[in-house]
NUSE-98342 format. One record per residue (C-alpha): residue number from 0; residue in one letter; chain; x, y, z. Coordinates in steps of 0.25 Angstrom, whole numbers, plus 5000, padded with zeros to 4 digits. Example, Ala and Ser with C-alpha at 12.3 -4.5 7.8 and 13.67 -1.06 7.14 Angstrom:
<rs>
R  pos  code  unit     x     y     z
R    0     A     A  5049  4982  5031
R    1     S     A  5055  4996  5029
</rs>
This chain:
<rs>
R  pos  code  unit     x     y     z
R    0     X     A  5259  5378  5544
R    1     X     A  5267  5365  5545
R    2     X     A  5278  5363  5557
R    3     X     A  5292  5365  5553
R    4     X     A  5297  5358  5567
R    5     X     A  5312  5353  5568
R    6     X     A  5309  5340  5562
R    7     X     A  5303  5346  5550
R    8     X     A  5313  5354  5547
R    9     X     A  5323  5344  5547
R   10     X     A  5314  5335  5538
R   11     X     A  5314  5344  5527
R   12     X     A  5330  5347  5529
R   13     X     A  5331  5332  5527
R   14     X     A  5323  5330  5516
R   15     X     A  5331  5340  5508
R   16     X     A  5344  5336  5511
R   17     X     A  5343  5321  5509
R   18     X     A  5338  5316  5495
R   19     X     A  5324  5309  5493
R   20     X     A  5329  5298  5488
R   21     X     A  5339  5295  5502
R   22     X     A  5325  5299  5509
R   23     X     A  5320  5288  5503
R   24     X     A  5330  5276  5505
R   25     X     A  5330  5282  5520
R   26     X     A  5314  5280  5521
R   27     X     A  5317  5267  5513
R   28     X     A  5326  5265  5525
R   29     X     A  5318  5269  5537
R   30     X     A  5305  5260  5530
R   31     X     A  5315  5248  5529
R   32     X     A  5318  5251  5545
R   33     X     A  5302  5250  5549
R   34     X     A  5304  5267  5552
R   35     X     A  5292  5274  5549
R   36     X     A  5298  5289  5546
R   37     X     A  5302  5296  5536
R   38     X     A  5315  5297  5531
R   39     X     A  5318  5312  5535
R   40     X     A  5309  5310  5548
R   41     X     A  5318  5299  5553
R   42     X     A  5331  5307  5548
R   43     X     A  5326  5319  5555
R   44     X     A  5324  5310  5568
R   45     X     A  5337  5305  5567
R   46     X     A  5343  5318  5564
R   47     X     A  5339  5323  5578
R   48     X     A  5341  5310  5586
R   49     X     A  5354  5313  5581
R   50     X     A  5356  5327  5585
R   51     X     A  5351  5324  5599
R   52     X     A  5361  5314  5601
R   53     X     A  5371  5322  5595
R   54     X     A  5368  5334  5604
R   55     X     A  5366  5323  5617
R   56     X     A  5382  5318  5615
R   57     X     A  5387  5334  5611
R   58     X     A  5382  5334  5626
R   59     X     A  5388  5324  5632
R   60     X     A  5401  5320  5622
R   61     X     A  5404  5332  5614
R   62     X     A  5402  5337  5600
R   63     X     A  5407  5326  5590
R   64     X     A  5403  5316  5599
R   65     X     A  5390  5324  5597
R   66     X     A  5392  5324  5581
R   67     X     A  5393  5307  5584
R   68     X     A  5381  5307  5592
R   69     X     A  5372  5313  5581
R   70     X     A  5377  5305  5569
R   71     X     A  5377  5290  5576
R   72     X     A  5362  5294  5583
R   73     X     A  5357  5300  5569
R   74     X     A  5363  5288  5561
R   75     X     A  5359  5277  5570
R   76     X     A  5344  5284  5570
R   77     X     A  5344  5286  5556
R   78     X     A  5351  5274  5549
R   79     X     A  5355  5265  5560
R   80     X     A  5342  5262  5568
R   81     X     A  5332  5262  5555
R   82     X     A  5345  5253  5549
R   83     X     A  5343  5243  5562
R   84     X     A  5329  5241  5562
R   85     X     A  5330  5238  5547
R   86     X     A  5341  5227  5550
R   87     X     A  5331  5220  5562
R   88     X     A  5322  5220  5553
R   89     X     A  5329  5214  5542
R   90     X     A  5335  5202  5551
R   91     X     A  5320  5201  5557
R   92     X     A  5316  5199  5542
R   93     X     A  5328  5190  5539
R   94     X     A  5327  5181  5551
R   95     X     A  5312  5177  5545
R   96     X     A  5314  5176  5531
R   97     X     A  5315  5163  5530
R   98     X     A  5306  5159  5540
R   99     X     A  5296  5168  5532
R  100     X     A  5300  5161  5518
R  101     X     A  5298  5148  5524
R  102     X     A  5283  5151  5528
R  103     X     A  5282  5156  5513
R  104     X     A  5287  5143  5508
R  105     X     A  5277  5136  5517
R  106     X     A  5265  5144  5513
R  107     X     A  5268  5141  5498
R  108     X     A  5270  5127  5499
R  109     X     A  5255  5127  5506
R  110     X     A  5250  5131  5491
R  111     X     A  5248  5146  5496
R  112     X     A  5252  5158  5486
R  113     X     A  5266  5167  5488
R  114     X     A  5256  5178  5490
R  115     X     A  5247  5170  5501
R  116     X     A  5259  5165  5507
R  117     X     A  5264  5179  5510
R  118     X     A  5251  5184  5515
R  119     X     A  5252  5172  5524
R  120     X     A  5269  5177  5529
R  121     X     A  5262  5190  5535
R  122     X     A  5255  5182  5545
R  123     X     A  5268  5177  5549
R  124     X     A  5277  5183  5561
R  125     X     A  5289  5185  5553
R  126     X     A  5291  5200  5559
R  127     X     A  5295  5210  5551
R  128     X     A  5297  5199  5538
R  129     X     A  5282  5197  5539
R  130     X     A  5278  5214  5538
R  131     X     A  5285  5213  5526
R  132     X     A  5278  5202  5520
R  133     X     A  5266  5210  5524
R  134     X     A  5269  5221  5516
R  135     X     A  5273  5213  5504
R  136     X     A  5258  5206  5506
R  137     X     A  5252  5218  5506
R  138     X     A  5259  5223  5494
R  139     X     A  5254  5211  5486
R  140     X     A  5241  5213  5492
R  141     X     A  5240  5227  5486
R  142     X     A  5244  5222  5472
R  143     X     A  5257  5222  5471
R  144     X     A  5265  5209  5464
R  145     X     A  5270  5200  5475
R  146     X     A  5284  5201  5468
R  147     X     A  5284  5216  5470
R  148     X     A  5280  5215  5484
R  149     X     A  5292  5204  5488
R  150     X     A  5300  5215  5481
R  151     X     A  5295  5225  5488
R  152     X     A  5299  5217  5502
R  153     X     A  5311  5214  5497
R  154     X     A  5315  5227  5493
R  155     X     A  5308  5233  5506
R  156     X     A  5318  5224  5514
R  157     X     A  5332  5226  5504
R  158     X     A  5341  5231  5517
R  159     X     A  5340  5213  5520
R  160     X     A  5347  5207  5508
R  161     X     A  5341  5192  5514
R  162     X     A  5326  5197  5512
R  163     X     A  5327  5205  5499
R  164     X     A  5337  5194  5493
R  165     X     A  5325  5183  5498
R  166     X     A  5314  5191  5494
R  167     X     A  5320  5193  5480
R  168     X     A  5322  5178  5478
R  169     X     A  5307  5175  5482
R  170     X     A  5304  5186  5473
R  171     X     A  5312  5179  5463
R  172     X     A  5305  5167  5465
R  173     X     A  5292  5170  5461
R  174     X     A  5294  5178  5449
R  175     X     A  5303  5165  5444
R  176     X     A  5291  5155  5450
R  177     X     A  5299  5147  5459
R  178     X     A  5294  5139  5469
R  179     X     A  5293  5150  5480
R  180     X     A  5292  5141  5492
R  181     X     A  5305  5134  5489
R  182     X     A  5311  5147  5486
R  183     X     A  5307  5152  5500
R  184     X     A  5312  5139  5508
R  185     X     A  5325  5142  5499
R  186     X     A  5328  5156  5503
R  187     X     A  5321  5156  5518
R  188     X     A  5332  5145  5519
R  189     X     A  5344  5155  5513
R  190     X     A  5340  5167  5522
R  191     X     A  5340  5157  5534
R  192     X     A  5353  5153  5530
R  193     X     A  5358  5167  5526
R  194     X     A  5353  5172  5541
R  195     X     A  5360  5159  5546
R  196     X     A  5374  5164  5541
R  197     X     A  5372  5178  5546
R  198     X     A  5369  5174  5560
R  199     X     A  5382  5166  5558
R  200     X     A  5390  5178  5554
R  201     X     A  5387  5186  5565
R  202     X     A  5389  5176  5574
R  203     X     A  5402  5173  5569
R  204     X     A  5406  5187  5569
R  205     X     A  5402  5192  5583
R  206     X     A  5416  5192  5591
R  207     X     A  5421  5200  5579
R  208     X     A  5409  5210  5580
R  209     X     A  5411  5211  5595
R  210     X     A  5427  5214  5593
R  211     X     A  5422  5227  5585
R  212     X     A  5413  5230  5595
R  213     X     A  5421  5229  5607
R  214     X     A  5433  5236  5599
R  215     X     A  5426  5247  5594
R  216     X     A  5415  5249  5604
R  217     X     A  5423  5245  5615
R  218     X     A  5438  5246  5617
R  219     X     A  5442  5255  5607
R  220     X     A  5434  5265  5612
R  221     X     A  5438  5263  5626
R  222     X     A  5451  5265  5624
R  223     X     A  5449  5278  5615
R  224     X     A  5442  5283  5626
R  225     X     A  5453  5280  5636
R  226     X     A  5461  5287  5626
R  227     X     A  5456  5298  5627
R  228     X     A  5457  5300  5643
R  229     X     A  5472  5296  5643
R  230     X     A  5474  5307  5630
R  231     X     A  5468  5318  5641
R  232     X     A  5473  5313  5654
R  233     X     A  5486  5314  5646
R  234     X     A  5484  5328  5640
R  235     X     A  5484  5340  5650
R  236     X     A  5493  5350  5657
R  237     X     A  5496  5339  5668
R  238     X     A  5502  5331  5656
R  239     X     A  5509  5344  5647
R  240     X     A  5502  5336  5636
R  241     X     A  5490  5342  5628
R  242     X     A  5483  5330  5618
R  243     X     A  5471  5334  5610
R  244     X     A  5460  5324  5620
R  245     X     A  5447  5331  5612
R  246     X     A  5451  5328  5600
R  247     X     A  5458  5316  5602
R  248     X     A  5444  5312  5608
R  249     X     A  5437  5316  5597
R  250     X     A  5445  5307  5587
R  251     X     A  5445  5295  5594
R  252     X     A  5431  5295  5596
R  253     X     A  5430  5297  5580
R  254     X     A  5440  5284  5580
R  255     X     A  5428  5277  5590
R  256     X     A  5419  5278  5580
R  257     X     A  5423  5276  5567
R  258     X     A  5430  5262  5572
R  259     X     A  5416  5260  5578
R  260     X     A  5411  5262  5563
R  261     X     A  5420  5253  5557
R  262     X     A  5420  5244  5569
R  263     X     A  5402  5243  5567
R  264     X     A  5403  5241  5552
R  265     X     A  5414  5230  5553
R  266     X     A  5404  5222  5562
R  267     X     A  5393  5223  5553
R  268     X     A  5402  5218  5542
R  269     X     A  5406  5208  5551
R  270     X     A  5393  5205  5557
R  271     X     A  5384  5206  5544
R  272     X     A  5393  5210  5531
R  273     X     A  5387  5224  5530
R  274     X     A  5393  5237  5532
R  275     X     A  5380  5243  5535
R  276     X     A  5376  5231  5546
R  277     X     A  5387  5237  5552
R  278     X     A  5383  5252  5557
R  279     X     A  5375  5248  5569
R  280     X     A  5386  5241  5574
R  281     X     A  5393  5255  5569
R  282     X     A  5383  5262  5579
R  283     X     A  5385  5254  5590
R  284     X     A  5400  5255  5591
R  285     X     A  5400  5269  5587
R  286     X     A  5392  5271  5600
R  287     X     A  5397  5263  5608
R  288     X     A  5414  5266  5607
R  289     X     A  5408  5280  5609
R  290     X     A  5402  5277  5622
R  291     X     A  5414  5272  5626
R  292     X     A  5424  5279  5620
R  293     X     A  5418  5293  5626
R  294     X     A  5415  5284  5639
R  295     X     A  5431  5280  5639
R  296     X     A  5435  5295  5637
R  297     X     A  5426  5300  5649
R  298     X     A  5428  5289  5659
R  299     X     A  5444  5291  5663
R  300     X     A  5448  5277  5658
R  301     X     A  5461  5283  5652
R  302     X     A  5466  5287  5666
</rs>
């Protein structure tokens, strides 16, 4: 008799409510991140890291700060953390590209085939750049066309527009027969420069990034927080005044962290032109103004 446990309950729940075909962009997803579950294992997962952390700040805060608790740990489980390791993997894979397409060029200007000179690129230490050329080699090893491959790679690594833009253009190249290793120079020299103005950009941009940080992580939740100790110092028999604290509390914590949401999406349009570059700054800021917001309204500070 098979075992109905917790988990597999909660699998099957999931399964129905979400549609195959969201199932299968979220395995997509969690494959593109290096994540070898499921897609309604890892959503399960998430699901009750969320509701223990949930229940853990019920404990300690209260009940919406527990609702708070189970949304930011389910999401950053769920989206956020798959979402970072695809990002590292993605500037790892970028930083080598032109390295990688330079040692390309080299190996065809020797007289070796493309396909000899991609067998020879898996040899090489390009990190996670070098497992996808191994794929793609094994691939054409099995029989597949070597275009078809490269546009299996390409489309494999979509979530970077640098690689799939590059690997199109090779792609491109060798179905028009151009020379390849003049081609490769040329584009390893774009993405070096491409990465070149990126670095510069969020150089350029850090004491702006750092001013959302501070304001929304920071200050503005410190003196929310002392808000609330001067609204209940001030409210009381002694003072003949009766203010509404709780909820008062309640909506300023709200105000914490929407402007920490708008706040972490404003840094990643800053910092790198994307809305979506900008949740995990969204995260960080959510959390932290929290700490110190309900840290500000426990300590005294107001009195």
């Amino acid at each position: 008799m098979p075992r109905r446990g917790v988990s597999s309950l909660l699998i099957a729940l999931f399964e129905r409510l979400i549609p195959d075909k969201y199932l299968k962009r979220y395995e997509l997803f969690l494959y593109s991140s290096g994540i070898n579950f499921l897609a309604t294992e890892y959503l399960v997962m998430s699901f009750l890291v969320g509701v223990i952390a949930g229940l853990l700040v019920t404990i300690l805060l209260g009940g919406i700060y527990g609702l708070a608790g189970f949304t930011i740990a389910f999401v950053a489980v769920a989206f956020l953390y798959p979402y970072w390791r695809i990002s590292k993997r993605m500037e790892e894979m970028e930083r080598n590209l032109p390295d990688a397409f330079f040692y390309l060029a080299s190996s065809l200007r020797a007289g070796i085939s493309f396909s000899e000179a991609l067998e020879e690129l898996t040899t090489a230490k390009f990190g996670a750049l070098t497992e996808e050329f191994r794929k793609t080699v094994a691939e054409i090893k099995k029989g597949r066309p070597t275009i078809d491959a490269l546009r299996a790679f390409a489309i494999r690594n979509r979530k970077s527009q640098v690689v799939y833009r590059s690997i199109m253009i090779i792609i491109e190249a060798l179905e028009r027969g151009a020379p390849l290793s003049d081609v490769l120079v040329s584009v390893g020299n774009d993405v070096r420069e491409i990465l070149r103005i990126k670095q510069e950009r969020k150089a350029s941009t850090g004491m702006q990034a750092m001013f959302f940080i501070i304001t929304s992580g920071f200050v503005g939740p410190l003196i929310l927080g002392i808000v609330t100790r001067v609204m209940e110092s001030m409210s009381g028999p002694g003072t003949g005044v009766y203010l509404p604290v709780d909820d008062m509390t309640n909506v300023l914590f709200v105000f914490v962290v929407l402007q920490a949401i708008v706040s972490g999406l404003g840094i990643g349009v800053i910092r790198e032109g994307s809305y979506s570059a900008g949740v995990k700054y969204a995260v960080l800021l959510v959390a932290m103004g929290s700490l110190v917001f309900k840290g500000a309204s426990l300590m005294g500070l107001g009195f």
